[in-house]
Backbone bond lengths (Angstrom), bond angles and torsions (degrees), N, CA, C in turn:
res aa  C-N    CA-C-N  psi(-1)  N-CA   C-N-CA  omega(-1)  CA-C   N-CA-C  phi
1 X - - - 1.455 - - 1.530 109.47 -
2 X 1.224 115.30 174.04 1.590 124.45 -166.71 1.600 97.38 -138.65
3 X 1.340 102.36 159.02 1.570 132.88 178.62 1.173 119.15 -131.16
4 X 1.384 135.29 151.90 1.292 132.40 -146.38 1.683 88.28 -147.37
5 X 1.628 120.79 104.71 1.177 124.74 -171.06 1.810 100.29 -75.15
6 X 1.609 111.45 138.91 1.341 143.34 -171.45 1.477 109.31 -62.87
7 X 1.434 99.92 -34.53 1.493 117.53 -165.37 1.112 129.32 -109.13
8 X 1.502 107.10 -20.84 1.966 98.90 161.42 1.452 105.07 -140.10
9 X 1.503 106.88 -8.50 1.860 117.81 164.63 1.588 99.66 83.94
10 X 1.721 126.94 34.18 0.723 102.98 140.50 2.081 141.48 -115.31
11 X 1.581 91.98 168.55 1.598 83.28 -162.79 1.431 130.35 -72.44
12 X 1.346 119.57 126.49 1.665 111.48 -163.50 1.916 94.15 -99.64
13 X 1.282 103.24 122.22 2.060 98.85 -176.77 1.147 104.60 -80.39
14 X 1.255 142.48 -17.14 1.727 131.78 -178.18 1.374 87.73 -106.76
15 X 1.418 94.00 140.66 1.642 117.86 164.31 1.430 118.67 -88.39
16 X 1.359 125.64 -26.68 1.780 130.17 162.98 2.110 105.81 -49.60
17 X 1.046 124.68 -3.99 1.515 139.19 -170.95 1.051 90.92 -94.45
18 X 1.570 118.84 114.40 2.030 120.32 164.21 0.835 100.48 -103.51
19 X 1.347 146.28 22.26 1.920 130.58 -164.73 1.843 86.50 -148.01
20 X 1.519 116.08 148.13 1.357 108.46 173.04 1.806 104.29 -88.06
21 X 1.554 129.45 123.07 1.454 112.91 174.86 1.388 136.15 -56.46
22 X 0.968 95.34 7.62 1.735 118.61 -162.87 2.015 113.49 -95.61
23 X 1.379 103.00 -43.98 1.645 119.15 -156.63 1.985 93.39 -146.02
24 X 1.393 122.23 -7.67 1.310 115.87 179.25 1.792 107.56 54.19
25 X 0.942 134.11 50.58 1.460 169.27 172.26 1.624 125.48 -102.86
26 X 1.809 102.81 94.14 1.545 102.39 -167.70 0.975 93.32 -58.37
27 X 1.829 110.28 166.17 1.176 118.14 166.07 1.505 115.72 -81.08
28 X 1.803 115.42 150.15 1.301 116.57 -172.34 1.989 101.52 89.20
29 X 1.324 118.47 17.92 1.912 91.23 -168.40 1.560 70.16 -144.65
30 X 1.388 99.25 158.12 1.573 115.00 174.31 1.757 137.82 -86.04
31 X 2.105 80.14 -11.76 1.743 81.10 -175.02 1.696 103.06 -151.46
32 X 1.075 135.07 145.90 1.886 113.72 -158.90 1.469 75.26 -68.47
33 X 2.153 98.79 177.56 0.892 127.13 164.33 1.643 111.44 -85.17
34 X 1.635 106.31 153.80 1.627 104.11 -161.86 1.948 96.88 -70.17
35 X 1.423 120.86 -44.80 1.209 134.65 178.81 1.654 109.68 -38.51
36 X 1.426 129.90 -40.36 1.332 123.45 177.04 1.573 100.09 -75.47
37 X 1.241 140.94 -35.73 0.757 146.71 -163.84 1.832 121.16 -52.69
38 X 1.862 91.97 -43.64 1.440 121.62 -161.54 1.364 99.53 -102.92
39 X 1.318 129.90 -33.72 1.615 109.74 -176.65 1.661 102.82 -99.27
40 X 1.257 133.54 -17.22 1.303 105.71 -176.03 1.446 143.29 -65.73
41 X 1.605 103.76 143.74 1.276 100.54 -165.07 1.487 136.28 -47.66
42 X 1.355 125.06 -175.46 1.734 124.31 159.44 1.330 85.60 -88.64
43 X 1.753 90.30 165.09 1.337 129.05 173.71 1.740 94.12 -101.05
44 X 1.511 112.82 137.02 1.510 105.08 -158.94 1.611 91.20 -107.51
45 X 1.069 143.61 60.26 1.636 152.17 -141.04 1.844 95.35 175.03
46 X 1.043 125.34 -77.94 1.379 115.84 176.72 1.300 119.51 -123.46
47 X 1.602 125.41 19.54 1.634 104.87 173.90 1.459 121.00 90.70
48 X 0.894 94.58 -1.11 1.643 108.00 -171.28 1.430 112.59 -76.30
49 X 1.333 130.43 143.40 1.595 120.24 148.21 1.662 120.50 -58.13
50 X 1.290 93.53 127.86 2.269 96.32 -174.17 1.954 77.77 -93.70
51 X 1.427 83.73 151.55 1.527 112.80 -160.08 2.203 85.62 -109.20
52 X 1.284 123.88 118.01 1.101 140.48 170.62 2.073 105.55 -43.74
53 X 1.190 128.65 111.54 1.312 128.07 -166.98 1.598 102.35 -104.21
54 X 1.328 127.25 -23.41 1.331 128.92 -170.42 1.483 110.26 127.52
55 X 1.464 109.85 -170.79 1.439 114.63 178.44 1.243 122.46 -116.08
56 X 1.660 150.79 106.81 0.968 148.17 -171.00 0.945 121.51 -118.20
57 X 1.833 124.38 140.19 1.087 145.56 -131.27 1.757 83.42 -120.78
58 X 1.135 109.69 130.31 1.325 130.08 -176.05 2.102 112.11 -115.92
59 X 0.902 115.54 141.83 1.794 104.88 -163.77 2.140 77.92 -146.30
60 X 1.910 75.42 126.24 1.973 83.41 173.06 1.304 100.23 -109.21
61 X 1.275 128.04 -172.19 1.684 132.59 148.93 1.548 74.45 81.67
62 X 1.318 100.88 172.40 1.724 145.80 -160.07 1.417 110.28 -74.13
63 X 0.895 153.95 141.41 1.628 149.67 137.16 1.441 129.76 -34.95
64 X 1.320 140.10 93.29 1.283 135.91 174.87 1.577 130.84 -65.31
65 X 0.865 84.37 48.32 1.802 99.66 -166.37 1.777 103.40 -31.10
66 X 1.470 115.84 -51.23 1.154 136.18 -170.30 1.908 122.84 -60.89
67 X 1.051 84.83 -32.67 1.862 109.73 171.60 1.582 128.58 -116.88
68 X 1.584 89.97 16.85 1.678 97.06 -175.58 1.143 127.80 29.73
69 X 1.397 131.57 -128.39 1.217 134.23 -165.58 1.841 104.92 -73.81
70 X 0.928 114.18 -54.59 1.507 119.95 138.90 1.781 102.26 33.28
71 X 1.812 90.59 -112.38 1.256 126.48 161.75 1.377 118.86 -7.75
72 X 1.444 111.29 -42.94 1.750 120.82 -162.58 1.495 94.08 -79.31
73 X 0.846 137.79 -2.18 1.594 133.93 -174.56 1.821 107.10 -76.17
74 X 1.552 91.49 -42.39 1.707 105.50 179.46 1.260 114.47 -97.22
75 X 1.386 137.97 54.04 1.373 160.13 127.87 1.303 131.85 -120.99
76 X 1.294 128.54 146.70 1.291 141.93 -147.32 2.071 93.40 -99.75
77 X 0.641 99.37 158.79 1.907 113.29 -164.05 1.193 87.10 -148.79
78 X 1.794 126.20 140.04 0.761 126.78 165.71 1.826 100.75 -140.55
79 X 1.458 132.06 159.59 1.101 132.21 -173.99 1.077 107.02 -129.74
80 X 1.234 130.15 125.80 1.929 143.56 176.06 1.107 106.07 -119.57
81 X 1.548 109.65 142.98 1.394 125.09 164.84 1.811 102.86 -94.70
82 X 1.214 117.54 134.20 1.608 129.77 -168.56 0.926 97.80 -110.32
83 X 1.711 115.46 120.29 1.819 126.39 146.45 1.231 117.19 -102.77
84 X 1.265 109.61 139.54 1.434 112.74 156.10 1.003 145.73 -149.38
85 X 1.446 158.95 137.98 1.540 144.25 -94.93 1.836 94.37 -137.76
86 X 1.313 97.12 122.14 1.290 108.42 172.03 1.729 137.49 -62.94
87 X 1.770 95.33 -20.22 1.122 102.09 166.97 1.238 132.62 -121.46
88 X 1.443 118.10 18.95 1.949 127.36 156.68 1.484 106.69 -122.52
89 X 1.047 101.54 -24.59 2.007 108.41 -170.64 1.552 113.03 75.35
90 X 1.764 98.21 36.39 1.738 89.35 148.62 0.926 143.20 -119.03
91 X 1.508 130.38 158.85 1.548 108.97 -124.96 1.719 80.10 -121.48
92 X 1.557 144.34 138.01 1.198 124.40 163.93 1.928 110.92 -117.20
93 X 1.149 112.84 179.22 1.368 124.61 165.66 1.135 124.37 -83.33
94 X 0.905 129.35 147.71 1.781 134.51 133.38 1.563 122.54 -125.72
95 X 1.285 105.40 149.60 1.433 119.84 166.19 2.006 114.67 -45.07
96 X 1.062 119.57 120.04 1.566 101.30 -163.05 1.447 90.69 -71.49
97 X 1.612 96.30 140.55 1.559 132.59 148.51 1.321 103.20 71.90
98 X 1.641 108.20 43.20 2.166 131.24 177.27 1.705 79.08 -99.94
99 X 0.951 122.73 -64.16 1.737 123.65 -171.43 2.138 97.88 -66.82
100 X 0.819 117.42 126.88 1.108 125.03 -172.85 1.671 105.44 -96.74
101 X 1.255 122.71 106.84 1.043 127.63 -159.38 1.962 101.20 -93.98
């Protein structure tokens, strides 16, 4: 599904995205917060401010199809906070919630 940012109207197509990439604008609020604004990082390629993308849930090891939810106990999950730079298009990691939002 898609979201339709409040604040500069543009369209974000994944719904796992809480921040608009465009204006750094949670989803659901009308104007970013000044705090994303002020700590985000450079882009280490051109200097750029990386624009906050959301937090994504990363899953290692195999699928347990067989033991359902079960199964998920014996794989490693990991959670990243995603930047990415408006003016080369690279996208980096972080450890979630090392950048203090």
């Amino acid at each position: 599904m898609s979201w339709q940012c409040q604040h500069c109207n543009t369209t974000i197509d994944d719904d796992e995205f809480e921040v608009c990439w465009n204006c750094n604008c949670e989803k659901g609020q009308a104007a970013p917060a000044q705090s994303l604004r002020d700590i985000s990082p450079d882009c280490i390629r051109c200097k750029s401010a990386l624009t906050f993308l959301g937090t994504k849930s990363f899953h290692e090891g195999t699928r347990w199809g067989v033991l359902g939810d079960l199964g998920e106990f014996f794989v490693n999950k990991e959670n990243l906070d995603m930047y990415g730079c408006k003016s080369c298009g690279k996208v980096e990691f972080f450890i979630a919630g090392f950048i203090h939002r």
